[in-house]
C-alpha positions in Angstrom: 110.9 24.5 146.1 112.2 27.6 145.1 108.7 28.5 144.0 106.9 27.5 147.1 107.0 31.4 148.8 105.7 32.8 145.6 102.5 30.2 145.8 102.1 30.8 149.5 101.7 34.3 149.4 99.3 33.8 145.8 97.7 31.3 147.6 97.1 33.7 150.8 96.1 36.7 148.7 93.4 34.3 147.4 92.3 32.6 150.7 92.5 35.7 153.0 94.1 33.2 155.9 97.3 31.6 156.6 95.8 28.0 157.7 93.2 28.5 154.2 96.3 29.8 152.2 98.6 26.8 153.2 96.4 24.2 152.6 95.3 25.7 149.0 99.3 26.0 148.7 99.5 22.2 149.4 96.7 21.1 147.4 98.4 22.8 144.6 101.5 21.1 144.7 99.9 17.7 145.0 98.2 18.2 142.3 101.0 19.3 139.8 102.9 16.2 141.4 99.8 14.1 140.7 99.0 15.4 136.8 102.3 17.4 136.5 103.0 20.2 134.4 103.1 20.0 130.0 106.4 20.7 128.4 105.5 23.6 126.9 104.1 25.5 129.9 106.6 27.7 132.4 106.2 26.4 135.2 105.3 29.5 137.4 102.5 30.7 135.2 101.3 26.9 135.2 101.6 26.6 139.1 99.5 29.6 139.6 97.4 29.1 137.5 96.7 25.6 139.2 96.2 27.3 142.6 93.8 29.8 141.1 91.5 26.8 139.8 91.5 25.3 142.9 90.6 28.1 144.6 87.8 29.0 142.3 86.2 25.2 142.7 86.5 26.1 147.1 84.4 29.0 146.4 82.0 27.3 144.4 81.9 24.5 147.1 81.3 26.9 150.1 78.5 29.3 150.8 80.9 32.1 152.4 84.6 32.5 152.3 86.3 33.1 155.7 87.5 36.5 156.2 91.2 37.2 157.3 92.6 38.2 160.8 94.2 41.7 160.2 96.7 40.2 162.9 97.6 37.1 161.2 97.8 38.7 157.4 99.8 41.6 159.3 102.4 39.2 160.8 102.7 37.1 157.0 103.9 40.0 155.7 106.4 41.2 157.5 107.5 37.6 158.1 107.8 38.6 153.8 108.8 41.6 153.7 108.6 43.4 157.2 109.5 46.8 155.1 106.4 46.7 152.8 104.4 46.7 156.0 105.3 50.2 157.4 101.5 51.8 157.8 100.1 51.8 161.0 97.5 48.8 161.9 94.1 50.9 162.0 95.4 51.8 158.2 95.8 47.9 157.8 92.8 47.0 159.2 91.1 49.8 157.4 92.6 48.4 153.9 92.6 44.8 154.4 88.5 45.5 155.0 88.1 47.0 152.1 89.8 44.3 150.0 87.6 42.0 151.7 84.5 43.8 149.9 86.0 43.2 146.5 85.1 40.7 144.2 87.1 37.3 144.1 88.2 38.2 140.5 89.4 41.4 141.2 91.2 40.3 144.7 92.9 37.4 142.1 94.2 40.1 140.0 95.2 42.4 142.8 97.1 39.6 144.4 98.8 38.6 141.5 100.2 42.5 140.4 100.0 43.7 143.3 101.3 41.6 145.9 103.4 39.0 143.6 104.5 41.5 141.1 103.7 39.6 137.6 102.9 41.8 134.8 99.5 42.5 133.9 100.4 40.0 130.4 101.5 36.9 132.9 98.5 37.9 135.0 96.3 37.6 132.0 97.8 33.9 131.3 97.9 32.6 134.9 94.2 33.4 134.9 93.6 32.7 131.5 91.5 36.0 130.8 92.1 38.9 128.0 95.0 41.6 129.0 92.3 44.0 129.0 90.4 42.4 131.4 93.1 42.6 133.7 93.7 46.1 133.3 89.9 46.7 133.8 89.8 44.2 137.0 92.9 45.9 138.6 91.5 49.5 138.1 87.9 48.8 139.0 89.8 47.1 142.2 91.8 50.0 142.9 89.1 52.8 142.2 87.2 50.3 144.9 89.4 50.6 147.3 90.2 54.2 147.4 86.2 55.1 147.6 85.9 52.1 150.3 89.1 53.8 152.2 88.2 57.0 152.1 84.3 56.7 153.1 86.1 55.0 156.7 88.2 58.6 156.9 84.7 60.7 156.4 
């Protein structure tokens, strides 16, 4: 339980929705009660890492992800954290477009330094990629979404 926020708000940096984000939350946590987790592995890495296959075999499965409601992610986060969202919406909507545009692997990494916090070394285990890859992922990411934001302000 105590973990449960921390995979909603992976789970919802993944899905882009709340109602997409919840159910890849619950599909996670059947699964780990259905295989469970190995001794060895901490469980937080484990769980995420869990969610992010899952999430990888929905976007195999669908032609087009669904998009999320700048309203909806808007109201998630301050239900969070209402001081991390302290930028106007039309900045919101402007960024949470742009990170729409990015590719699923870099939007995974984002989420998970970004928005969770996890060091780019539990990032690189949770998705089960090199360090560097990360640290590439993240940047490409970022250097994505300053040229996306700042072509809307042109």
């Amino acid at each position: 339980m105590e973990n449960l926020d921390s995979l909603r708000r992976f789970s919802f940096s993944l899905t882009g929705n709340g109602p997409d984000g919840d159910d890849l939350a619950q599909n996670t946590v059947e699964r780990l009660m259905h295989k469970g987790v190995p001794s060895d592995a901490p469980f937080t890495a484990w769980m995420l890492r869990v969610c992010k296959n899952l999430w990888i075999d929905q976007i195999r499965s669908q032609t087009k992800t669904q998009l999320a409601d700048s309203d909806e992610m808007e109201r998630h986060l301050e239900a969070v954290d209402g001081s991390a969202v302290a930028m106007s919406k039309a900045r919101f909507d402007e960024v949470a477009t742009a990170i729409e545009q990015l590719d699923p692997e870099q939007q995974a990494v984002l989420g998970l330094v970004t928005v969770e916090g996890h060091s780019y070394r539990e990032a690189s285990e949770i998705l089960e990629i090199p360090i560097g890859t990360v640290m590439s992922r993240l940047s490409r990411a970022r250097a994505r979404l300053i040229e996306l934001t700042s072509e809307e302000q042109s």
